[in-house]
N, CA, C and O atoms as a Maestro MAE file, in Angstrom:
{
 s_m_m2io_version
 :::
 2.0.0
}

f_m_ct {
 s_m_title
 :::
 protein
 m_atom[308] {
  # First column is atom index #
  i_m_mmod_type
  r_m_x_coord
  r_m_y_coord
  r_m_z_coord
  i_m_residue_number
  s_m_chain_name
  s_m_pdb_residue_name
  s_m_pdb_atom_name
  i_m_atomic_number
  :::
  1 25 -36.484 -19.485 -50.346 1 A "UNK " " N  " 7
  2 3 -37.191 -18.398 -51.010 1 A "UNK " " CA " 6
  3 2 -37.749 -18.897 -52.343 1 A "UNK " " C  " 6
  4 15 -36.953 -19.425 -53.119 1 A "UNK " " O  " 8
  5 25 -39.011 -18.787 -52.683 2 A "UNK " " N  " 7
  6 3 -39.741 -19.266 -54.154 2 A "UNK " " CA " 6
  7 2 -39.659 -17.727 -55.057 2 A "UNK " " C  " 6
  8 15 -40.144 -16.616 -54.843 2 A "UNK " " O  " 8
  9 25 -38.804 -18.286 -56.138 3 A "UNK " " N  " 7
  10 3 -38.754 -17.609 -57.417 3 A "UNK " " CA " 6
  11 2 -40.141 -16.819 -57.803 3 A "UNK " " C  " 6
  12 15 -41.228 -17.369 -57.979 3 A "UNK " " O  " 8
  13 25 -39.882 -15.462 -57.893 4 A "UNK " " N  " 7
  14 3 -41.151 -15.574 -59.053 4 A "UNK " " CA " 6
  15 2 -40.981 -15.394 -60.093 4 A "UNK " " C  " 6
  16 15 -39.903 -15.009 -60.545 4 A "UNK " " O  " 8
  17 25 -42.384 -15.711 -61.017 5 A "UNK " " N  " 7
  18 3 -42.787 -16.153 -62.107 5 A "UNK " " CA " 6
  19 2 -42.402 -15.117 -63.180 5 A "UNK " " C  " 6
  20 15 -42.948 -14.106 -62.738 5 A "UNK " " O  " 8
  21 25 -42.069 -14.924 -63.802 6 A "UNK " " N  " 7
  22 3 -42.354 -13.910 -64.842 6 A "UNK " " CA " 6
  23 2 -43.155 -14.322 -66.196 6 A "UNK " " C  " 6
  24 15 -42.846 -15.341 -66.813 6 A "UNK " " O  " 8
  25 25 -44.200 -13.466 -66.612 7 A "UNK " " N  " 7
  26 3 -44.586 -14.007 -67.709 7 A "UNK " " CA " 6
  27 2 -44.305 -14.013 -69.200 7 A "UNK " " C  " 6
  28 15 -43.795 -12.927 -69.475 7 A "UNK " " O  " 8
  29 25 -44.395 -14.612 -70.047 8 A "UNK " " N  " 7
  30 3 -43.717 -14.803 -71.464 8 A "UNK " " CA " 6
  31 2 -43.148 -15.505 -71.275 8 A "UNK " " C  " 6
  32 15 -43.049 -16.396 -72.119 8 A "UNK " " O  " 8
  33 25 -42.070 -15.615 -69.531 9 A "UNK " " N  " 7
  34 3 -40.962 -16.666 -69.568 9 A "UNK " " CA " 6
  35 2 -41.403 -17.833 -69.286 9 A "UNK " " C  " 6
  36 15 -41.420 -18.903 -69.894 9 A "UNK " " O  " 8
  37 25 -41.800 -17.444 -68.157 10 A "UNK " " N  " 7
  38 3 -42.246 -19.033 -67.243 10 A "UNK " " CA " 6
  39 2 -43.924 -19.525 -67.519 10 A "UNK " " C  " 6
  40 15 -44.343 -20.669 -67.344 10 A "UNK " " O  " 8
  41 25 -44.500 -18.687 -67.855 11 A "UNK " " N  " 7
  42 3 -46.284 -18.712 -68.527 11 A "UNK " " CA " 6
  43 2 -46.776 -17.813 -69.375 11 A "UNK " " C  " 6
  44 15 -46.012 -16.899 -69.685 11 A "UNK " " O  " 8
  45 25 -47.653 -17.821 -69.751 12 A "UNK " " N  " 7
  46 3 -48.373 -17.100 -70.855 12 A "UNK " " CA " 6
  47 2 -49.966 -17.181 -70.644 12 A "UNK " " C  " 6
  48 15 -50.440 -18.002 -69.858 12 A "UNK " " O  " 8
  49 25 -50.618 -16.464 -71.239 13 A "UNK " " N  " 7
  50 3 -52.127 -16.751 -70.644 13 A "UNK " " CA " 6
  51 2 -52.312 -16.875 -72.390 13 A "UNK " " C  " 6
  52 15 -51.830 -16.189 -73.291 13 A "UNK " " O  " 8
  53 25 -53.191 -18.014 -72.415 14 A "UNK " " N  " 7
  54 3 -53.703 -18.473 -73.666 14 A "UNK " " CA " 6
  55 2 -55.041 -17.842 -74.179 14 A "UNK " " C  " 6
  56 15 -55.466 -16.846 -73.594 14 A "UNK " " O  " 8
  57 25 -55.662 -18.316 -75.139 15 A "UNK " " N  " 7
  58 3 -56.622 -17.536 -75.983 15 A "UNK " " CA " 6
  59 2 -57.545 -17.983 -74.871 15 A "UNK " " C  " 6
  60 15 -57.579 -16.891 -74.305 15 A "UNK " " O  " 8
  61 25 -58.208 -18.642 -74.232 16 A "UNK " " N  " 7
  62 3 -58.954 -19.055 -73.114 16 A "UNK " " CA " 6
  63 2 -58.969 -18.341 -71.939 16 A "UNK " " C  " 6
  64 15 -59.757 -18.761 -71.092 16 A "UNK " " O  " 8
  65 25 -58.108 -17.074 -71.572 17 A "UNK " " N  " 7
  66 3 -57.339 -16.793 -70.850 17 A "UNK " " CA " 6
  67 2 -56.832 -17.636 -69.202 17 A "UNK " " C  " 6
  68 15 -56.801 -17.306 -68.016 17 A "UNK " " O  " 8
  69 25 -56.619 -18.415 -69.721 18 A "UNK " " N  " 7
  70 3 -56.257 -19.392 -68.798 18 A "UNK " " CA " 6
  71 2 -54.085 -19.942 -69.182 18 A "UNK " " C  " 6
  72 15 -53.593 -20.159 -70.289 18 A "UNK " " O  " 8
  73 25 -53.522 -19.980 -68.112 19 A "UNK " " N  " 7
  74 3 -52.212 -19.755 -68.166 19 A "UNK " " CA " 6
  75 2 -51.957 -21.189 -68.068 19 A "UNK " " C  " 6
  76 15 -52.727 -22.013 -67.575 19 A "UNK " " O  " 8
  77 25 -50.974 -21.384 -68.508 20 A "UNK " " N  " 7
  78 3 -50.104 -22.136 -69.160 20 A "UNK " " CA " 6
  79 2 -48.477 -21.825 -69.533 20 A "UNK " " C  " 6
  80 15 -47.853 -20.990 -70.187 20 A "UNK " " O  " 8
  81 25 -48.115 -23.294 -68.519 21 A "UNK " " N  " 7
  82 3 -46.189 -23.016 -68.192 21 A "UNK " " CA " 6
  83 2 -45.862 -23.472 -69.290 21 A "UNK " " C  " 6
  84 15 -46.390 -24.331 -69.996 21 A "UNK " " O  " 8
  85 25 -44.653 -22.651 -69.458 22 A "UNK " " N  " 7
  86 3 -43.699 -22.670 -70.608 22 A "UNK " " CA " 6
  87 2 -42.669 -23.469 -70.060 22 A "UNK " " C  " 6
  88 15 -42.127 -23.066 -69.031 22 A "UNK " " O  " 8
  89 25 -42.149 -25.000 -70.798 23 A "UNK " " N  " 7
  90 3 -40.887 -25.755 -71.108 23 A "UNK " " CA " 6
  91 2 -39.791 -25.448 -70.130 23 A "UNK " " C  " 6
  92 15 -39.432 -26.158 -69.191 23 A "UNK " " O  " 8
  93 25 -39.302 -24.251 -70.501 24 A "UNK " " N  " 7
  94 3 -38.771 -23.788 -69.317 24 A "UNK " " CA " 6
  95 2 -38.922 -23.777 -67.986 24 A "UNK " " C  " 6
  96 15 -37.950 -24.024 -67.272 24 A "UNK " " O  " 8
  97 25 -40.332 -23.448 -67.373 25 A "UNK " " N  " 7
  98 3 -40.979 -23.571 -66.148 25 A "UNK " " CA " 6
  99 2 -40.578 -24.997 -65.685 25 A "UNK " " C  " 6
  100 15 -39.804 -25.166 -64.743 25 A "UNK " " O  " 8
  101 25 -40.988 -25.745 -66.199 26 A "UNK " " N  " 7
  102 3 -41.155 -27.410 -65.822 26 A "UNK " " CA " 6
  103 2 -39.694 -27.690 -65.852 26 A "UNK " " C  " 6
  104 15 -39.210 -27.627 -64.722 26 A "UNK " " O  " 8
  105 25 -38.800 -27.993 -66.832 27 A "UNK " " N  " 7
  106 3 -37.294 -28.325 -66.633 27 A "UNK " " CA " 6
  107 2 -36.819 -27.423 -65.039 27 A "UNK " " C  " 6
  108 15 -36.492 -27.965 -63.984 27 A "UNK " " O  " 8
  109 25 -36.910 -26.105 -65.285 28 A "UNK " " N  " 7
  110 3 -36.446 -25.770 -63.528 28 A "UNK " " CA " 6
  111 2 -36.697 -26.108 -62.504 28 A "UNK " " C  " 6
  112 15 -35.968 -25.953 -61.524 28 A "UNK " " O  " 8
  113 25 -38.163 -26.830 -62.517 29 A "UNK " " N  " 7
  114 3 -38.999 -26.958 -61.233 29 A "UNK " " CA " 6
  115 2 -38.671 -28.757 -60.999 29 A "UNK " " C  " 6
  116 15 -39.010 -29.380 -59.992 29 A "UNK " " O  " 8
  117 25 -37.929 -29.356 -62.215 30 A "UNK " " N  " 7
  118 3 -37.464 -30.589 -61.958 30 A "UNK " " CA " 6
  119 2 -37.908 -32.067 -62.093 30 A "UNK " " C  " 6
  120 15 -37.117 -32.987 -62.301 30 A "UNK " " O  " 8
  121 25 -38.992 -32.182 -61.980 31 A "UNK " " N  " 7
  122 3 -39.939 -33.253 -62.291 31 A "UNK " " CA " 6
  123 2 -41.767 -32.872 -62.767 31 A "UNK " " C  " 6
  124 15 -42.506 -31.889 -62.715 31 A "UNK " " O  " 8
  125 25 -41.823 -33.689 -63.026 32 A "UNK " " N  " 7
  126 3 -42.781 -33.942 -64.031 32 A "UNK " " CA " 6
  127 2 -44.183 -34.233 -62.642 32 A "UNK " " C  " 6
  128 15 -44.177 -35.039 -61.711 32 A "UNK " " O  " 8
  129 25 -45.417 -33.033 -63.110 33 A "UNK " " N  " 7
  130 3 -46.430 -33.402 -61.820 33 A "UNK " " CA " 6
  131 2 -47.706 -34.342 -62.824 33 A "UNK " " C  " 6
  132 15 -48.848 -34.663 -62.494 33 A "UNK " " O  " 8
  133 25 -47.130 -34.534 -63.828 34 A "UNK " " N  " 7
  134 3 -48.385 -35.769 -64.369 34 A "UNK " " CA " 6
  135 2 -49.548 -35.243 -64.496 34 A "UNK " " C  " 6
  136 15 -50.436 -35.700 -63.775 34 A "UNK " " O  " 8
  137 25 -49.769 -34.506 -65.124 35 A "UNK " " N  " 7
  138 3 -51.272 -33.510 -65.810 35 A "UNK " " CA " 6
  139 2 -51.245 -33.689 -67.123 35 A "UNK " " C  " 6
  140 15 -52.269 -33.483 -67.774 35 A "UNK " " O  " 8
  141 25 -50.211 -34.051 -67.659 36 A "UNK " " N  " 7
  142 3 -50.334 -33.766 -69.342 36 A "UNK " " CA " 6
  143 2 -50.281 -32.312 -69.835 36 A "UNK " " C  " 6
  144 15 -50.975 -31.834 -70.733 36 A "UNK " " O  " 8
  145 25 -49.322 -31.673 -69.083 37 A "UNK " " N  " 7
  146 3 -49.069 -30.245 -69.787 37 A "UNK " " CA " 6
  147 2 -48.618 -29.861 -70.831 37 A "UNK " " C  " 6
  148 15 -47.496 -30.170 -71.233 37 A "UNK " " O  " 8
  149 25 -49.538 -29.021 -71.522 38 A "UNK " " N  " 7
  150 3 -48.997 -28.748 -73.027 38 A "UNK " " CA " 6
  151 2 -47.228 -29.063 -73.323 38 A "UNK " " C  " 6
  152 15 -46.633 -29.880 -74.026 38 A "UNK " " O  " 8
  153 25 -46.855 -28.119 -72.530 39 A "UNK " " N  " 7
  154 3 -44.847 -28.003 -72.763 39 A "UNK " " CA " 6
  155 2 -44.267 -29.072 -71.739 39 A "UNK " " C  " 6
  156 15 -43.282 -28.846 -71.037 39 A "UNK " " O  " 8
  157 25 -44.841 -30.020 -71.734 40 A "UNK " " N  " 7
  158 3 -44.272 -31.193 -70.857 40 A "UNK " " CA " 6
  159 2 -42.980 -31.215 -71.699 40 A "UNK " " C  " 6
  160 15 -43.051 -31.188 -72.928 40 A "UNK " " O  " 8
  161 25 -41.500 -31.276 -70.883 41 A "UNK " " N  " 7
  162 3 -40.301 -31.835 -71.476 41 A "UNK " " CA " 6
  163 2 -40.026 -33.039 -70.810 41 A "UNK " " C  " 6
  164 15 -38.900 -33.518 -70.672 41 A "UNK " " O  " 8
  165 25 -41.239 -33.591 -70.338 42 A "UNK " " N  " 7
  166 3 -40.271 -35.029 -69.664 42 A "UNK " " CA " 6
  167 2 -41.908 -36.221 -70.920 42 A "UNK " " C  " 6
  168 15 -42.323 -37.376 -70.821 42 A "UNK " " O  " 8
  169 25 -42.154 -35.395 -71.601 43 A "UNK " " N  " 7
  170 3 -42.778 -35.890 -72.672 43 A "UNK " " CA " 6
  171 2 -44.282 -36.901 -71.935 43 A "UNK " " C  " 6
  172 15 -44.461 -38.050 -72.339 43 A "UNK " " O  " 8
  173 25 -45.323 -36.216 -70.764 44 A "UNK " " N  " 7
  174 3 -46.025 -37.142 -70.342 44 A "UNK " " CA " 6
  175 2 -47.155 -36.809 -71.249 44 A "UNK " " C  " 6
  176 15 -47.956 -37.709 -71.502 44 A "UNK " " O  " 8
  177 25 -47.303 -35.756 -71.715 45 A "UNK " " N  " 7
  178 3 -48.791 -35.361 -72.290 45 A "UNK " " CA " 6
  179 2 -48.816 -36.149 -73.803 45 A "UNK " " C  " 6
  180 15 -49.762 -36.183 -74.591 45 A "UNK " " O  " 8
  181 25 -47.435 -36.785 -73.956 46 A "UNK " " N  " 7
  182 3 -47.755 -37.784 -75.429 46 A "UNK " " CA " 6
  183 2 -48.326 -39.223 -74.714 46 A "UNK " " C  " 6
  184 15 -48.975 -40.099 -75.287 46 A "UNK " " O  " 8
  185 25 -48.016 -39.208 -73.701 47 A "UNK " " N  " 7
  186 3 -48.772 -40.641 -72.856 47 A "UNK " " CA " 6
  187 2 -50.308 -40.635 -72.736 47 A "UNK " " C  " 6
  188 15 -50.907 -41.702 -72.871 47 A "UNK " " O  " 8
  189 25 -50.805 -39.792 -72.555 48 A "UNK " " N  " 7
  190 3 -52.337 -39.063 -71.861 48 A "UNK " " CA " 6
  191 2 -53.128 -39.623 -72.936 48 A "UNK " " C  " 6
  192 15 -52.872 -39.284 -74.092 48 A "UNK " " O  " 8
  193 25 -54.429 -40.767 -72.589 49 A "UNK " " N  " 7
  194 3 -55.056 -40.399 -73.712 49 A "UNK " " CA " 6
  195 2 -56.271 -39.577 -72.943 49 A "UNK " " C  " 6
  196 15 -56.679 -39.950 -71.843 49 A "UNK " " O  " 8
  197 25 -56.897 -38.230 -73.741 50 A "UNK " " N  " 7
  198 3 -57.295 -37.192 -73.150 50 A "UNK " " CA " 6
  199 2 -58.792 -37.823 -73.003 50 A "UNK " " C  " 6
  200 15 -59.634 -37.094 -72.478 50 A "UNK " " O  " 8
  201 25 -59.182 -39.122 -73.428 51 A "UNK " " N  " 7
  202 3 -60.876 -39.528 -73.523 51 A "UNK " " CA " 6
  203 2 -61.097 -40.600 -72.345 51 A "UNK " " C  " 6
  204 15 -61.970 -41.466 -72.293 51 A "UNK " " O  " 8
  205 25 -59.752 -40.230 -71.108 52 A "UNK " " N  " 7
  206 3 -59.840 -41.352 -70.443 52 A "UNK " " CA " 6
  207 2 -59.274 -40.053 -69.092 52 A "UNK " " C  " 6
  208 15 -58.263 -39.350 -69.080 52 A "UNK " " O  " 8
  209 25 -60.274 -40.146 -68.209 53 A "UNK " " N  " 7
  210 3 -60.039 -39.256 -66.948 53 A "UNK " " CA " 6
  211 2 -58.860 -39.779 -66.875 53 A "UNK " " C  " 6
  212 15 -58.572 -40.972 -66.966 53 A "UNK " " O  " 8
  213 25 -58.015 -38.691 -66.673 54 A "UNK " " N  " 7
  214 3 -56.341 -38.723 -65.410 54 A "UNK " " CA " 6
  215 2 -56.701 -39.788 -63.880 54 A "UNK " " C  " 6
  216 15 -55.663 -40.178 -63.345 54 A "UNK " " O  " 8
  217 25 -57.586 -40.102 -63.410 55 A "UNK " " N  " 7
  218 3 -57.752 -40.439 -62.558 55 A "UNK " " CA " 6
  219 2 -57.473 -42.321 -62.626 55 A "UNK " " C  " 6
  220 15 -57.116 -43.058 -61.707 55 A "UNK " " O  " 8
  221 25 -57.855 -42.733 -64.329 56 A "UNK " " N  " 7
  222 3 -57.986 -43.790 -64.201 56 A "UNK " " CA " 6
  223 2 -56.916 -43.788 -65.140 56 A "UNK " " C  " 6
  224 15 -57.084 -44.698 -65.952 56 A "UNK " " O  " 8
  225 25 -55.990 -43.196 -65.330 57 A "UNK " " N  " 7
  226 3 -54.872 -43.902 -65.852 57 A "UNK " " CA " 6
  227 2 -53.622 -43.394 -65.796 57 A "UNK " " C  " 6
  228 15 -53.435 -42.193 -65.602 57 A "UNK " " O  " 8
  229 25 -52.474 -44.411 -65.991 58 A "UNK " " N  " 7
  230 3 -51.274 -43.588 -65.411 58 A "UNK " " CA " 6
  231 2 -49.923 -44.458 -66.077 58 A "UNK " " C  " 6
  232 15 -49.385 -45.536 -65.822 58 A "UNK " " O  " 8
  233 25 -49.676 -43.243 -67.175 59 A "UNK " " N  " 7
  234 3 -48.919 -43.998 -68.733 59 A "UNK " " CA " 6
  235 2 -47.463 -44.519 -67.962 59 A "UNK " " C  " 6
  236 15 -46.631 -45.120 -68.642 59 A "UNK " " O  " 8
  237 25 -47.227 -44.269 -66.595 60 A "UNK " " N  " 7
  238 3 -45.890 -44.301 -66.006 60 A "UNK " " CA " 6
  239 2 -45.609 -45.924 -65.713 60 A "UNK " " C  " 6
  240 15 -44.594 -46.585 -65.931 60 A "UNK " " O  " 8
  241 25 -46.773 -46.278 -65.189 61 A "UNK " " N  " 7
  242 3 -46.910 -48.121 -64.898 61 A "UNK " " CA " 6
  243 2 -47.889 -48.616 -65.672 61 A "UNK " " C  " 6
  244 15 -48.383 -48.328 -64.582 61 A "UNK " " O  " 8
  245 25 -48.636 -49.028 -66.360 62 A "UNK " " N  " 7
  246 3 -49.834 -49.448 -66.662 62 A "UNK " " CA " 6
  247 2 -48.779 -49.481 -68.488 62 A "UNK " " C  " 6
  248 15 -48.147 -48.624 -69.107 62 A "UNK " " O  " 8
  249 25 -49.183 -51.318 -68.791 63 A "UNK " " N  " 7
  250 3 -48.712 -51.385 -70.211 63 A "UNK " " CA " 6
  251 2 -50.010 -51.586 -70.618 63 A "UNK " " C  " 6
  252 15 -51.019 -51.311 -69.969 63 A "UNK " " O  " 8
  253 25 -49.950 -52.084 -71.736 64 A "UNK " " N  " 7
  254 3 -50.828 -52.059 -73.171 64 A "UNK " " CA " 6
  255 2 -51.655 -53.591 -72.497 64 A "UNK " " C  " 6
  256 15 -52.851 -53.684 -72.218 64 A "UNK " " O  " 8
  257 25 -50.720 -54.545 -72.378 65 A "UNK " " N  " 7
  258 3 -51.625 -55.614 -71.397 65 A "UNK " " CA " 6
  259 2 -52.365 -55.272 -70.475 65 A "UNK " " C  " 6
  260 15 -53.437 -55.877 -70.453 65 A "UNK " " O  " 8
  261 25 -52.185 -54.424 -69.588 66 A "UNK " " N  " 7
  262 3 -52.726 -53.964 -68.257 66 A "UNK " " CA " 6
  263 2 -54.583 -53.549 -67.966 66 A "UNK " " C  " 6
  264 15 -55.200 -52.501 -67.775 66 A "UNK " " O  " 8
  265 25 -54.836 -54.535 -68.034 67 A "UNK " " N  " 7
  266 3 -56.869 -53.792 -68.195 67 A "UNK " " CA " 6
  267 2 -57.187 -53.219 -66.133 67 A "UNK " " C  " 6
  268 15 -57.139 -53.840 -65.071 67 A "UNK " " O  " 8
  269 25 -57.434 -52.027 -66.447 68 A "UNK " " N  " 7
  270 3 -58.586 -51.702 -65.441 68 A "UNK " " CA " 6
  271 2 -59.847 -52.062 -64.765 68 A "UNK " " C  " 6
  272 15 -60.974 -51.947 -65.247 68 A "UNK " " O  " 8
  273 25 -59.558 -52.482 -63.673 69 A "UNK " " N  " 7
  274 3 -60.899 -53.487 -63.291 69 A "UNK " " CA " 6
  275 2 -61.462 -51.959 -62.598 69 A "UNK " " C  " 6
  276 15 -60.666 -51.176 -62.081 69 A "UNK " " O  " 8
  277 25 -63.155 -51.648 -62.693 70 A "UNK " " N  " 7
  278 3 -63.807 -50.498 -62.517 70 A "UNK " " CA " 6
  279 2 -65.255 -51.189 -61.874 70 A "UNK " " C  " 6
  280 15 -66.275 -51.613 -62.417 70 A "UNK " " O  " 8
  281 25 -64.724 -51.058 -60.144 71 A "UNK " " N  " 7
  282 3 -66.185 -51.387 -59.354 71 A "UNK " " CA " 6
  283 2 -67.323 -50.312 -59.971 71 A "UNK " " C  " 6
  284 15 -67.131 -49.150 -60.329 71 A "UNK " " O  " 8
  285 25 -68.420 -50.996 -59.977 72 A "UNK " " N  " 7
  286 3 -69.670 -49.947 -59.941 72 A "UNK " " CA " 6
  287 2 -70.715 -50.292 -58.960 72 A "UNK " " C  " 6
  288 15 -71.890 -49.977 -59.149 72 A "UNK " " O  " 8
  289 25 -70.393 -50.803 -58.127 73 A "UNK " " N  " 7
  290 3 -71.342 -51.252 -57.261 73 A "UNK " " CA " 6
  291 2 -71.676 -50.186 -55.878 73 A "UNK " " C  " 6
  292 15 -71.368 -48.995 -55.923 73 A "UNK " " O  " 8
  293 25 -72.292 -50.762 -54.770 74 A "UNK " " N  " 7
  294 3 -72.710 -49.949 -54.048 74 A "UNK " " CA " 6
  295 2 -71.554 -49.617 -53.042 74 A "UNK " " C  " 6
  296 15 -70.635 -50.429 -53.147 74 A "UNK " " O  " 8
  297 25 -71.385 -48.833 -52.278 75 A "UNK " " N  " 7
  298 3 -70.436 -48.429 -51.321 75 A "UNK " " CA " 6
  299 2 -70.503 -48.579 -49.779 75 A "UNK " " C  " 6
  300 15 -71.115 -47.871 -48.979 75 A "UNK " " O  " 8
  301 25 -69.844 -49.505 -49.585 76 A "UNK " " N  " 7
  302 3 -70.375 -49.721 -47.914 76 A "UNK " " CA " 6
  303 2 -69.758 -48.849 -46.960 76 A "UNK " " C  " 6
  304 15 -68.570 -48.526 -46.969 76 A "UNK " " O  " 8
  305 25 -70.683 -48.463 -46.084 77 A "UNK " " N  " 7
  306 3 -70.475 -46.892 -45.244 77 A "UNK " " CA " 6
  307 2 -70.235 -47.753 -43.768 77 A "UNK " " C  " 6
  308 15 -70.023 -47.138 -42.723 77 A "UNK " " O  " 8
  :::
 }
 m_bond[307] {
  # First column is bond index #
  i_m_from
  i_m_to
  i_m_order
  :::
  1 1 2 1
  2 2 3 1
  3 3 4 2
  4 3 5 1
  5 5 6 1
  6 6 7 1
  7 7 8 2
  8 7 9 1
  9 9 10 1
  10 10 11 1
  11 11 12 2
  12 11 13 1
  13 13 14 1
  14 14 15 1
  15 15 16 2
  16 15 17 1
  17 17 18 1
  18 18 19 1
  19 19 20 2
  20 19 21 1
  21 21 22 1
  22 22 23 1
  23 23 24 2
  24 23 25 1
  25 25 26 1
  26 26 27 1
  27 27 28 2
  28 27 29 1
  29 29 30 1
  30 30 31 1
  31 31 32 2
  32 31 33 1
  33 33 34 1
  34 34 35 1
  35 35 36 2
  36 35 37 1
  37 37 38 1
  38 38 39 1
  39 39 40 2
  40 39 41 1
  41 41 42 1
  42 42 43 1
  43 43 44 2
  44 43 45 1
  45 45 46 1
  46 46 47 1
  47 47 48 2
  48 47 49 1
  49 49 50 1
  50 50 51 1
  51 51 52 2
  52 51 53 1
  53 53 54 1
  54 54 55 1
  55 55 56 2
  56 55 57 1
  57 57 58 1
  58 58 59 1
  59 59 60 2
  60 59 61 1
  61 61 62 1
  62 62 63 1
  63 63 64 2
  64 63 65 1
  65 65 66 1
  66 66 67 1
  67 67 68 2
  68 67 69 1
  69 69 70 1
  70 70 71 1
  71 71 72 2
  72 71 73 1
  73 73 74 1
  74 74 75 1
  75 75 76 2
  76 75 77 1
  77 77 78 1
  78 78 79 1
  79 79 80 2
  80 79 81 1
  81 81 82 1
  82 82 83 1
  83 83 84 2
  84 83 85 1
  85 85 86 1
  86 86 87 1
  87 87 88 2
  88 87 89 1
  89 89 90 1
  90 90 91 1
  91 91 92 2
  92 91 93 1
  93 93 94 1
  94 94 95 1
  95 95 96 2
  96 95 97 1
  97 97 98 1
  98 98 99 1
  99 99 100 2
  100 99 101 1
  101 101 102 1
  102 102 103 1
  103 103 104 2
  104 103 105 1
  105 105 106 1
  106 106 107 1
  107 107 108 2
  108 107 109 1
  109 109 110 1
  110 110 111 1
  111 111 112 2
  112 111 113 1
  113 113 114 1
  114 114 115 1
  115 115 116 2
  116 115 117 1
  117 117 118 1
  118 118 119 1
  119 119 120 2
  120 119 121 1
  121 121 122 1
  122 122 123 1
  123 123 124 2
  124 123 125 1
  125 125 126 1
  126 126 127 1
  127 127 128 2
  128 127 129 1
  129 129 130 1
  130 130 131 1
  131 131 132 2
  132 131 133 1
  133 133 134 1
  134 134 135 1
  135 135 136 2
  136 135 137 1
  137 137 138 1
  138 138 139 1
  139 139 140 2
  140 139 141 1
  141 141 142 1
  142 142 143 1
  143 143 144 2
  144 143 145 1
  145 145 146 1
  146 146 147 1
  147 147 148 2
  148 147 149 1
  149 149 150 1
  150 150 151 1
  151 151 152 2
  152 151 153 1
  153 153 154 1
  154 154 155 1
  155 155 156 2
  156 155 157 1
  157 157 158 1
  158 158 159 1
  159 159 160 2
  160 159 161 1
  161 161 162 1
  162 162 163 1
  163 163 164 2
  164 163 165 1
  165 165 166 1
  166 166 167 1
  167 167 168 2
  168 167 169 1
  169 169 170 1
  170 170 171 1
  171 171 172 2
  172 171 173 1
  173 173 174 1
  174 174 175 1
  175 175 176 2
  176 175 177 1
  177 177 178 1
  178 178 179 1
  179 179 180 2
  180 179 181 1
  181 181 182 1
  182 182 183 1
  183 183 184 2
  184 183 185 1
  185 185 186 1
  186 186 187 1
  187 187 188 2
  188 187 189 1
  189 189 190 1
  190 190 191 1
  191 191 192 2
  192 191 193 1
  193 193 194 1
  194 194 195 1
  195 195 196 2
  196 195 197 1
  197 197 198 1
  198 198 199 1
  199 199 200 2
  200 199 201 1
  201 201 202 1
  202 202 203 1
  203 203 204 2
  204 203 205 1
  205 205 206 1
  206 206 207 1
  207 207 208 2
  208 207 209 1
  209 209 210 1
  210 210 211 1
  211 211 212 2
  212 211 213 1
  213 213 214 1
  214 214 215 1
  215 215 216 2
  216 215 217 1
  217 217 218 1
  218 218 219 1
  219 219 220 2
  220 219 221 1
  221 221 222 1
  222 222 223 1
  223 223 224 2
  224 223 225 1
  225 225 226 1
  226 226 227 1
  227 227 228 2
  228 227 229 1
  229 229 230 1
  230 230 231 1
  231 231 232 2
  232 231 233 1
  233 233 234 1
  234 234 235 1
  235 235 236 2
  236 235 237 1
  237 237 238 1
  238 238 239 1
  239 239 240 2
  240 239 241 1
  241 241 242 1
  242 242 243 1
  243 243 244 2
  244 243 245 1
  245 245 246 1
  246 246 247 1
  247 247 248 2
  248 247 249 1
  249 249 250 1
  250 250 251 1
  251 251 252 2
  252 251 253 1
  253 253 254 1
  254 254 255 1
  255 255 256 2
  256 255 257 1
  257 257 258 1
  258 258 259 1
  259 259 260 2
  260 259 261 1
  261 261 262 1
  262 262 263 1
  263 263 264 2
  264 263 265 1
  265 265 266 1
  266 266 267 1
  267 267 268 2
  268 267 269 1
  269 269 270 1
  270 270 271 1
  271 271 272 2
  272 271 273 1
  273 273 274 1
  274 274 275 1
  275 275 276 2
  276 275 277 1
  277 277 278 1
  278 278 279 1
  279 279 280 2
  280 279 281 1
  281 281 282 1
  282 282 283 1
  283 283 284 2
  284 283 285 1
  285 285 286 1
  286 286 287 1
  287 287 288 2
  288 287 289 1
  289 289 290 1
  290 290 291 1
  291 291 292 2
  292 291 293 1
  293 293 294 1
  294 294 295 1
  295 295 296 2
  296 295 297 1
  297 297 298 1
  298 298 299 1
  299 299 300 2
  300 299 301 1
  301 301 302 1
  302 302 303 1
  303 303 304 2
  304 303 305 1
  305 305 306 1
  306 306 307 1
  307 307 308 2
  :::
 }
}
């Protein structure tokens, strides 16, 4: 059976009106889904740098040595 949500507790809708989990939410639900959420408690959104798509980076493996090689070429079908 999935819990529901209550709000104030588990989210809040922000000045954007767009919602956003509360600290709480995330510690219950157990692991960390790697978005960079505001109330991250497993601390990923201090990893994120926000000027670099989520797609191309991932603070979990990738060190400070680590460069991104980025094809731009054509795509063979």
């Amino acid at each position: 059976m999935t819990k529901k949500l209550i709000e104030n507790v588990d989210y809040y809708f922000n000045d954007k009106g767009l919602m956003v989990f509360t600290e709480k939410y995330h510690t219950e639900r157990g692991h960390c889904c790697q978005s960079g959420c505001l109330h991250c408690p497993y601390e990923f959104s201090k990893k994120v740098d926000p000027s670099i798509p989520s797609e191309l980076q991932n603070p979990w493996t990738q060190s400070e040595e680590d460069e991104l090689e980025i094809y731009d070429g054509p795509i063979d079908e």
